[in-house]
N, C-alpha and C positions, 0 to 999 in steps of 0.2 A: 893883469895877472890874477888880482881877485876875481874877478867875471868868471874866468877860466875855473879857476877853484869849483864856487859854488856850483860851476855847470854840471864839475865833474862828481861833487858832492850829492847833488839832485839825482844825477845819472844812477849817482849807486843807493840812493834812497830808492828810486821808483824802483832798479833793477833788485831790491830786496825785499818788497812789498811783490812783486810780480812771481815769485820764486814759490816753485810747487815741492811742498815740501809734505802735506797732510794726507794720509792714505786715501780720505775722502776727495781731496780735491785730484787728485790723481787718476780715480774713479771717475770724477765727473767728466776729466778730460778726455779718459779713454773712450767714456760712453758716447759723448758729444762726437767726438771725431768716427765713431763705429755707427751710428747714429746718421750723419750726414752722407758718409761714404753708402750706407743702403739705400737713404734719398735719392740721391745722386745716381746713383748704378742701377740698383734690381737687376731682375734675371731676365735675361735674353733669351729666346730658342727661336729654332731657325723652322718654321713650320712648311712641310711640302701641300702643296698645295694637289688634289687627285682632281683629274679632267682631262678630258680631251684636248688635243692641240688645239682645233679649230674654236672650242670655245675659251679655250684659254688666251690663244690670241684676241677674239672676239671682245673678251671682256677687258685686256691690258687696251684695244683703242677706244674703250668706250670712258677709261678710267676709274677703272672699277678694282681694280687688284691692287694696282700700285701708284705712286705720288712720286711727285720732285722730292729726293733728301731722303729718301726711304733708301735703306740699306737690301739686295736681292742676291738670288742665285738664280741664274737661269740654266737650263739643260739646250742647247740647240739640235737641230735636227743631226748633225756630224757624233753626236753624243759628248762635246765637250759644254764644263760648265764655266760658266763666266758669271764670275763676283764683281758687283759696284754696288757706288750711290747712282740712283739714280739722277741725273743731272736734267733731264728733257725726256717727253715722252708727245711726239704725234699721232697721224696715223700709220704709219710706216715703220717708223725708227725708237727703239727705244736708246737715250743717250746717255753714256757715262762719262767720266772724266776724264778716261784715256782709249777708250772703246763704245763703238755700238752698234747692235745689234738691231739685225732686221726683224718685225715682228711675227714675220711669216715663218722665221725658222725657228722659233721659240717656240719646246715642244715640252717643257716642263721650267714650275716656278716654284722657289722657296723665298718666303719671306720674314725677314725678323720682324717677335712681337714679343711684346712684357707678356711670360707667363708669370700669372696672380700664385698660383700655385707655389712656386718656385719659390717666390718672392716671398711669400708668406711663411713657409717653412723655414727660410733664413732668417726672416726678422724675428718668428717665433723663439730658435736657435741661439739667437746673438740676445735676445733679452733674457730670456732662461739662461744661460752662461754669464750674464751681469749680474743677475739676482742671487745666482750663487756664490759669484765673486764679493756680491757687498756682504751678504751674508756672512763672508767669511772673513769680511775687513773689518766690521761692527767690530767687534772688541776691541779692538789695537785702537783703531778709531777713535772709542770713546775711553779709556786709559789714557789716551795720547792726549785727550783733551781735558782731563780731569788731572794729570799732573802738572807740579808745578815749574 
């Protein structure tokens, strides 16, 4: 029964020590977590790719456009478009995970790329909106730390 105690006593020391309570640490969390999430993601767009069919097919069997685990859009000759990963790519077939397409009737591609662009204006964005935040937490902050 005392084991039990002290476990439960430890439990609520650490879980008191762990406890976000300071504007700053708040701030760091939030930064950290908005931080990693931009790591992690950046910005997509879906780029169309301008060429002819024949060399557009030309260059998907030379593997020149696209990869295994690359995300696409293709346009086929019927005019419908067809979204995958790609899964396999020969000279004939390109293979998705529930579908695939022959490369002879692939008459238009888009494909997803990190635009830097994108990508930079958000992180630009997401750090100018922290710096005005701490800016604006600085006082409370440092009162909060100077009382007793």
């Amino acid at each position: 029964m005392a084991g039990l105690f002290r476990f439960r006593l430890r439990s609520a020391i650490a879980a008191q020590r762990c406890r976000i309570s300071s504007p700053v640490a708040i701030c760091r969390l939030i930064l950290a977590v908005a931080g990693l999430s931009l790591i992690l993601g950046g910005c997509t767009s879906m780029k169309t790719l301008e060429m002819s069919a024949t060399d557009l097919q030309a260059q998907i069997r030379a593997g020149q456009l696209i990869k295994v685990g690359q995300r696409v859009e293709f346009v086929t000759t019927d005019g419908k478009e067809h979204r995958f990963t790609v899964t396999g790519i020969d000279q004939q077939v390109v293979d998705g995970h529930k579908e695939s397409l022959q490369i002879d009737d692939i008459v238009g591609l888009r494909t997803r790329e990190v635009s830097a662009g994108k990508t930079s204006l958000l992180v630009g964005g997401v750090v100018s909106a922290w710096v005005i935040i701490a800016i604006a937490i600085a006082p409370a902050a440092i009162l909060a730390a100077g009382a007793p």
